[in-house]
GUPA-884510 format. One record per residue (C-alpha): x, y, z; residue in three letters. Coordinates in steps of 0.25 Angstrom, whole numbers, plus 5000, padded with zeros to 4 digits. Layout:
% residues N
XYZALA/...
***
This chain:
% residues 645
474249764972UNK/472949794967UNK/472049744956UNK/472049874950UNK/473549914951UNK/473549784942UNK/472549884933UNK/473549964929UNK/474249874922UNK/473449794917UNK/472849864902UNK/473949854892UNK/473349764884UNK/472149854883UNK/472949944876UNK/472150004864UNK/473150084855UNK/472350184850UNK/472250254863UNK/472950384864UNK/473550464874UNK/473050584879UNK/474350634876UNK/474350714891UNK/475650764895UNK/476450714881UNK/477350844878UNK/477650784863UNK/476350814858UNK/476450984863UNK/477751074860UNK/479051074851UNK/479750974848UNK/480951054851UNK/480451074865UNK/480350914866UNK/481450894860UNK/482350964871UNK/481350904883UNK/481650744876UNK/483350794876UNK/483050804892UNK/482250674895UNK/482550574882UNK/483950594880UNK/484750604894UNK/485150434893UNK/485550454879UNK/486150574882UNK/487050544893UNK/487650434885UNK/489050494883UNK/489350514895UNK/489850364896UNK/489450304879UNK/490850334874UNK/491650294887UNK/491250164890UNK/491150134875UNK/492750134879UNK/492850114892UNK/491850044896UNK/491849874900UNK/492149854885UNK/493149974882UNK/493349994866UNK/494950044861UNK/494950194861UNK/495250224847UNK/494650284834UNK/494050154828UNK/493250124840UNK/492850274845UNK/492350294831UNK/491850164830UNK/491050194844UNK/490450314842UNK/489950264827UNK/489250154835UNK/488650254846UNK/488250334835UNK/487450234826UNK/487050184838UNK/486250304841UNK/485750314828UNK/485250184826UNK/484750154841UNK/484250294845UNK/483950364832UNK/483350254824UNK/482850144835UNK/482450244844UNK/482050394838UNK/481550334824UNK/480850194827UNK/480650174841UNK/480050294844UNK/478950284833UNK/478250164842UNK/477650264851UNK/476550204861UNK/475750334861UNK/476650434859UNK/477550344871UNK/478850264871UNK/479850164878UNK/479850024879UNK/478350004887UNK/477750104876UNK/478250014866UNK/477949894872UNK/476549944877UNK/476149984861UNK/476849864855UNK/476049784866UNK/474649854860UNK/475149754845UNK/475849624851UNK/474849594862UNK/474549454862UNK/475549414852UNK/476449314855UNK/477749374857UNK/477149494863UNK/477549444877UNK/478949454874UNK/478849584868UNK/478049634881UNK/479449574890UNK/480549654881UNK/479749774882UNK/479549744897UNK/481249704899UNK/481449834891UNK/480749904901UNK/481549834911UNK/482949874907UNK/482550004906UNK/482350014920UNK/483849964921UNK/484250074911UNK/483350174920UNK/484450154932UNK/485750124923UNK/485450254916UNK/485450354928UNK/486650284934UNK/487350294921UNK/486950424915UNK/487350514928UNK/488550434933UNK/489050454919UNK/489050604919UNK/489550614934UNK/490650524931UNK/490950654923UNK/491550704936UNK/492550594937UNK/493150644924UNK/493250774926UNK/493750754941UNK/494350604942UNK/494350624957UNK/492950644958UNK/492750504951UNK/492250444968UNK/491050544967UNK/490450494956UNK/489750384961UNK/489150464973UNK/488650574964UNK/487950484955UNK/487150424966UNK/486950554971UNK/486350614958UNK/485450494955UNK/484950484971UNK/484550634969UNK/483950604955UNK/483050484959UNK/482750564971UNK/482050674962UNK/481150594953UNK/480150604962UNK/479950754961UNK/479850734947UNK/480550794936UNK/479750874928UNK/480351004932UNK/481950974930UNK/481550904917UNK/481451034910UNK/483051044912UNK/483150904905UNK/482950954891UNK/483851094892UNK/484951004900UNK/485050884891UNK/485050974877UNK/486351054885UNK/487050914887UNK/486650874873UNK/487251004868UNK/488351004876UNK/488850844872UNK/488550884857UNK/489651004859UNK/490650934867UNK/490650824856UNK/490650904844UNK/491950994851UNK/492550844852UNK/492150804838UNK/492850934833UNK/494150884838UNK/494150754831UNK/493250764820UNK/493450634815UNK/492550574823UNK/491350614816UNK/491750494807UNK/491250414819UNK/489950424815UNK/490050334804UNK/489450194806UNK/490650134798UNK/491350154813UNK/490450064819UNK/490449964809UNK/492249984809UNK/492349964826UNK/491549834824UNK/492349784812UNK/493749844821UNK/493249784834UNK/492049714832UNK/492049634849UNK/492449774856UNK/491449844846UNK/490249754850UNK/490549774864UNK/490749934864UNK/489149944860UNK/488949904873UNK/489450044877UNK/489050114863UNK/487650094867UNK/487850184878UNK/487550274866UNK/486050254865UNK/485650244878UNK/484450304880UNK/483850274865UNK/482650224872UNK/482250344879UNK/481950404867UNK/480750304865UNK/480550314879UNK/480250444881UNK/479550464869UNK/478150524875UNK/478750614883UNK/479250714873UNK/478850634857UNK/479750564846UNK/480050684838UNK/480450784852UNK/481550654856UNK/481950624840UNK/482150784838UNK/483150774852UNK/483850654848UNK/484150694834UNK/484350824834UNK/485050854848UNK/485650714856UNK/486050614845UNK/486950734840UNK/487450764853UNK/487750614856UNK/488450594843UNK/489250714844UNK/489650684858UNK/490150544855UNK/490950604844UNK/491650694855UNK/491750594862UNK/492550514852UNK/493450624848UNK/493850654861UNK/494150494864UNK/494850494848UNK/495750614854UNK/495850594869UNK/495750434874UNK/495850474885UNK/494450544887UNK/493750414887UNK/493650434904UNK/492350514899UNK/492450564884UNK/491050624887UNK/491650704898UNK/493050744891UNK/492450804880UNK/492250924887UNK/493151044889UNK/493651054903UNK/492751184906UNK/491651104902UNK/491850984909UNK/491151014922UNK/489851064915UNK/489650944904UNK/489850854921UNK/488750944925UNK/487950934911UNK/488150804909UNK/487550744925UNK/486450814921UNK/486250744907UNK/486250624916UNK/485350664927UNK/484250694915UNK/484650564908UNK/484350494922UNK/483050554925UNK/482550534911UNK/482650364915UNK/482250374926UNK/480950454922UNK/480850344911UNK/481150234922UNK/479650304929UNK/478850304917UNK/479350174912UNK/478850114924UNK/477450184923UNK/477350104909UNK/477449984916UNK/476650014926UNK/475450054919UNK/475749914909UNK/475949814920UNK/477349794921UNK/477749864934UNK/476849854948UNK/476249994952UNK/477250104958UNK/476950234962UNK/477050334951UNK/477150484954UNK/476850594947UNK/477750694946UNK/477350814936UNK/476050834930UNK/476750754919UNK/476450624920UNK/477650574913UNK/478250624927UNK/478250524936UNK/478950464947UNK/479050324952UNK/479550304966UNK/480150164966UNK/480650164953UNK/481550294955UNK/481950224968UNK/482250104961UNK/482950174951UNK/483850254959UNK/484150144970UNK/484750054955UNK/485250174948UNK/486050194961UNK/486650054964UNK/486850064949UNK/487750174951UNK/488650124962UNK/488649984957UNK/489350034944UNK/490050144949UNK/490350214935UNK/489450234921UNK/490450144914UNK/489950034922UNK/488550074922UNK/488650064907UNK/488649924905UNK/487449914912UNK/486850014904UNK/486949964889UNK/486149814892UNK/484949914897UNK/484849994886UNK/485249884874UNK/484249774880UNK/483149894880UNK/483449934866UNK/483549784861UNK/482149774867UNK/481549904860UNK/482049844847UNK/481049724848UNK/479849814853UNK/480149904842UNK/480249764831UNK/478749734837UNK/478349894834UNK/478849894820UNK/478249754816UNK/477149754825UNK/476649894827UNK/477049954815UNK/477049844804UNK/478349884797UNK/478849774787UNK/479849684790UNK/480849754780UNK/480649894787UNK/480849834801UNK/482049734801UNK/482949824796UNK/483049914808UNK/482449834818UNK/483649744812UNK/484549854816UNK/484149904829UNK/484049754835UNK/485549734830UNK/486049864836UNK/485449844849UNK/485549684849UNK/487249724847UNK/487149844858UNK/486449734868UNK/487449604865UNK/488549724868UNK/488049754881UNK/487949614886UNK/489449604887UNK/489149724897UNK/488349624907UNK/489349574915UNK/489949734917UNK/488449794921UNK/487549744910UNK/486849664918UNK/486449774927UNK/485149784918UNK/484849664913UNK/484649624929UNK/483749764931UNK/483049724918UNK/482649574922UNK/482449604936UNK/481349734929UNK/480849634920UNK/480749534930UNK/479749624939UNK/478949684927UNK/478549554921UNK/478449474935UNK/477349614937UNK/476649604924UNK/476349434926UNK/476049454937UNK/475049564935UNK/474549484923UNK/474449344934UNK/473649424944UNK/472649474934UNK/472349334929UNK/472349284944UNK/471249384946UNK/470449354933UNK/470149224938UNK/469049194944UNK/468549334942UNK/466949374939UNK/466449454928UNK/466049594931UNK/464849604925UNK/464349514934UNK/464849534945UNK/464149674944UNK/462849604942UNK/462849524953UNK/463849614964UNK/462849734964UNK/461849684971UNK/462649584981UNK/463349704988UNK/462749824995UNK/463149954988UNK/463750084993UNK/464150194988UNK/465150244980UNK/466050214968UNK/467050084969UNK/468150064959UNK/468849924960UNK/470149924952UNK/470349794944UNK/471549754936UNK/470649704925UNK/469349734916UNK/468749594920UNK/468249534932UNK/467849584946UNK/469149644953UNK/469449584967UNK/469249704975UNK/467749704971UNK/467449564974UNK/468249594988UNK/467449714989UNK/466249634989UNK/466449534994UNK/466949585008UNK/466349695007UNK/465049685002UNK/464649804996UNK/464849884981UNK/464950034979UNK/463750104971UNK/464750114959UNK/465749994957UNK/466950014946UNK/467949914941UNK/468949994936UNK/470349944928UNK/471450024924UNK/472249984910UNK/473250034904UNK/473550044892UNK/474550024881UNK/474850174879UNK/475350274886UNK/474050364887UNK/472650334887UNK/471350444880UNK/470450484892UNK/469450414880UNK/469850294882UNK/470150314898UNK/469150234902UNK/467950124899UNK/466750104911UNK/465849984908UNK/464649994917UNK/463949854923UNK/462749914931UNK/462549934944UNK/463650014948UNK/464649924943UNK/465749984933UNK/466949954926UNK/467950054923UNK/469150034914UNK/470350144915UNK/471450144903UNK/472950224907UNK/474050234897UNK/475250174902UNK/475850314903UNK/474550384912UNK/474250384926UNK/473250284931UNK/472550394939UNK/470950314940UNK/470450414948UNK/470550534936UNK/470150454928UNK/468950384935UNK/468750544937UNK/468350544921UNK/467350424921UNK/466050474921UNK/465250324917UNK/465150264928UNK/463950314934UNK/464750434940UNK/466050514941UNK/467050444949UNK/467250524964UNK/468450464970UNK/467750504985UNK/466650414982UNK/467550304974UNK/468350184981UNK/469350104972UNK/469349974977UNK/470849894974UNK/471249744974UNK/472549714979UNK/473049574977UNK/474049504986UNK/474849414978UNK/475249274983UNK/476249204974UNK/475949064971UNK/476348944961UNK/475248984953UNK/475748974937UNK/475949114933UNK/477449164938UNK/478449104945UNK/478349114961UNK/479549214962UNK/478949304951UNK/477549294959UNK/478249354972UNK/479049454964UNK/477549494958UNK/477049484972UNK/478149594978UNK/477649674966UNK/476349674970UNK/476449704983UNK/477449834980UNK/476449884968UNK/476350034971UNK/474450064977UNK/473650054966UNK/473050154972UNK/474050244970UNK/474550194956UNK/472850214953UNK/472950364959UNK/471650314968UNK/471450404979UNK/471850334991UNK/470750345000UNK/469850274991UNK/470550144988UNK/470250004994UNK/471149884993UNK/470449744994UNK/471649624993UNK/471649504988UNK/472549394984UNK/473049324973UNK/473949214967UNK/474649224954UNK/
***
């Protein structure tokens, strides 16, 4: 790895707030809200979405099977209801969304702006690991939810045709090999169906529903509170352990944060209120008239609420909601890793661009990675009733986590007194606390599928971001100051021409490839430049404040570059635009010089040995900084050194 891949992870704490993003390629700030609106129904809502598929089902026949009858049907969909209210509307669509990291969302935003308040604060390194185990158990929602979501709507086909049921499994796997294998041709051109597609399912749930509800009317009454409250008091055990499947309901709250900069807070509130909470609510209600009338729909009450002529379209309709659902967290799975990335919690890897958008991107090992777990996932559990379990500890421990994130926003960031905040803080942390004690009784049947992804995530993003910080210190010592090494270098050395850049992970200090460079080589360019690369704490950063040059004399420069954790760190375009040291920057007559560091573990205080070697293979398999940098390739030189942490 080289001293400057550690550069590009190495500003967050340089974050100033007030820096604004240029606002390129952010569609909230142009057209309608309407024409939003519909795009944010095809991206933000598929997880959500495809949730009745398998919510109501395993609610009764899943690992911990509630009585088929009127008090707990009722008493199920009152639960899956106010759930959605309170989690999704309130949590999510109200609060949560208002913390906006420059018009940006999800867990990294969040931490990334609440970091810009707490740094330095005592407890602020425990907030920084639950934001960074939040992260982590959302790469195990990223393979739970593809697996889940399609196998779900092709299970369809065993319903309609029992003895079909044997292909399932095979057609699963061959519909997620074929989506994995598209990713890297991008997405930009099918992602204009998304929209159309998904308002058709939404339409089509809300009419099957509503042709249910007609035919028992009565349940309508379900959505009363008082039949929440009245299945606890009934049944209080079976009750607590039936919201491990309730919460099936609100998977996919967080995506509404998540994907806020793509399409604004107003475009995804306008879709969530006026269009998929009413097509939820009234295909739940369908749903439990038809399981009132016919007990015997619970093999799919989803699936038997359509006429038979109909049948084979909602199959078709309803794969296709789950292919969208899929590529939707597996988009987020790629732009999630480029956050951590850019702030210093994930090693370098090659990130394609797809579309002149840069939210496209593709990122090959993780889609790899992704599919080769989503697969094994698959013909592991065999069937989404199974997949389930797994699924609720992913989603509850990640919305537990955005609770206390959100407690440090509302006291820290925006000052509200104590009386405003507890009350709903209050609320959401008991909801979510009794959603996430209900799926740990799921561990021993799945549950623990995520919690291993998310400690073994967590275990190689913070063993990455020590021993980053370790490194740095390691090279710190010892160093000379700039200033005079520039006074004393320039006359010592014979100089030729052109312009050098020497990458270096921080502001101070004289970075290793130069003292190698003169000392083995004995000679300087004309123009010598000392160039880090921070990023910051928000998503974008004003050419303004692109860059600062600080010049020492004689040729010698230093050159700081500022990305938002959401840009590309393309130096060369932007060296392109700094006309202040002596002259513009031509990459023909420019060599960047690197620093690549060997590490060799030792017993050094810092980490414990086996964390050192486990930094070590990540060091070792960190994507070129030359490539992560966009340098042209035939003007780079590596000079190796190495080092002990």
């Amino acid at each position: 790895m080289s001293e400057a891949a550690d550069s590009a992870v190495s500003g967050p704490a340089a974050a100033n707030p007030s820096h604004d993003h240029a606002g390129g390629g952010h569609g909230h700030h142009q057209g309608s809200v309407i024409k939003l609106a519909v795009g944010a129904i095809g991206v933000v809502f598929g997880d959500i979405g495809t949730s009745p598929l398998y919510a109501m089902r395993d609610t009764f026949a899943g690992h911990h099977p509630l009585p088929l009858d009127a008090l707990h049907v009722f008493g199920i969909v009152s639960l899956m209801f106010w759930s959605m209210m309170i989690i999704v509307t309130v949590k999510y669509v109200t609060v949560i969304m208002r913390a906006d990291n420059k018009g940006e969302g999800g867990s990294l935003a969040l931490l990334a702006l609440i970091n810009q308040s707490i740094s330095g604060k005592r407890w602020s390194a425990g907030i920084v690991l639950l934001g960074v185990f939040a992260t982590s158990l959302f790469y195990g929602d990223s393979m739970i939810t593809p697996a889940v979501s399609v196998m779900g709507a092709i299970e369809g086909l065993a319903v309609y045709r029992p003895e079909l049921a044997p292909l399932v499994v095979p057609m699963v796997v061959g519909v997620l090999v074929g989506l994995f294998v598209i990713q890297s041709r991008g997405t930009a051109k099918v992602a204009t169906l998304f929209g159309p597609v998904m308002l058709t399912y939404f339409a089509v749930i809300a009419v099957l529903g509503a042709l249910s509800i007609a035919d028992h009317p009565q349940v309508i009454a379900a959505l009363s509170p008082h039949y929440a409250v009245q299945l606890f008091m009934a049944d209080p055990f079976r009750g607590f352990l039936a919201m491990g499947a309730a919460v099936l309901a609100v998977t996919g709250a967080e995506a509404l944060y998540a994907d806020m900069g793509h399409f604004g807070r107003s475009p995804i509130r306008v879709s969530w209120l006026a269009l998929v909470l009413p097509a939820l609510v009234l295909n739940y209600l369908g749903q439990a008239s038809l399981l009132v009338r016919h007990p015997e729909a619970l093999a799919s009450p989803f699936y038997y609420l359509a006429p038979q002529w109909f049948q084979w379209p909602l199959l078709g309709l309803a794969c296709a909601a789950a292919i969208i659902a899929s590529q939707a967290v597996i988009t987020g799975a790629f732009s999630v890793t480029q956050q951590a990335i850019q702030l210093g919690f994930i090693p370098r890897m090659t990130i394609k661009y797809t579309s002149l958008n840069a939210g496209q991107i593709y990122i090959p090992v993780i889609n790899w990675a992704l599919m080769i777990a989503v697969i094994l996932l698959v013909l592991v559990f065999e069937r989404s009733s199974n997949l389930t379990a797994a699924y609720g500890i992913a989603v509850t421990g990640a919305m537990a986590i955005d609770n206390v994130l959100l407690a440090v926003v509302v006291l820290q960031l925006w000052n509200w007194r104590l009386w405003q905040a507890v009350p709903l803080l209050g609320l959401f942390f008991a909801l979510d606390a009794a959603y996430l004690s209900a799926n740990f009784t799921k561990i021993p049947d799945g549950g623990w599928v995520p919690l291993v992804m998310g400690l073994s995530i967590f275990t190689l993003l913070t063993t990455w971001s020590k021993g980053r910080a370790l490194m740095r210190q390691n090279m710190a010592e010892g160093s000379i100051p700039f200033e005079v090494f520039a006074k004393s270098a320039h006359s010592s050395a014979a100089r030729v021409p052109g312009t050098a850049v020497f990458m270096s992970s921080t502001a101070h200090g004289v970075p290793s490839a130069l003292l190698h460079n003169i000392k083995h080589n004995k000679v300087l360019h004309e123009r010598v430049v000392v160039l880090t690369v921070a990023i910051q704490d928000v998503p974008y950063v004003d050419d303004a404040e692109r860059f600062t040059v600080k010049q020492y004399g004689a040729g010698f420069f230093k050159v700081a570059l500022r990305f938002g954790f959401l840009e590309e760190t393309d130096v060369p375009a932007a060296l392109a635009k700094i006309s202040m040291c002596g002259e513009p920057f031509e990459m023909m007559k420019t060599s960047f010089f690197l620093s690549r560091q060997t590490l060799i573990p030792s017993s050094k205080p810092g980490m414990a040995l086996w964390r050192e070697k486990l930094f070590a293979w990540m060091l070792r398999n960190a994507a070129s900084a030359m490539e992560f940098f966009r340098l042209p390739t035939n003007r780079v030189v590596e000079l190796g050194s190495q080092v002990e942490i």
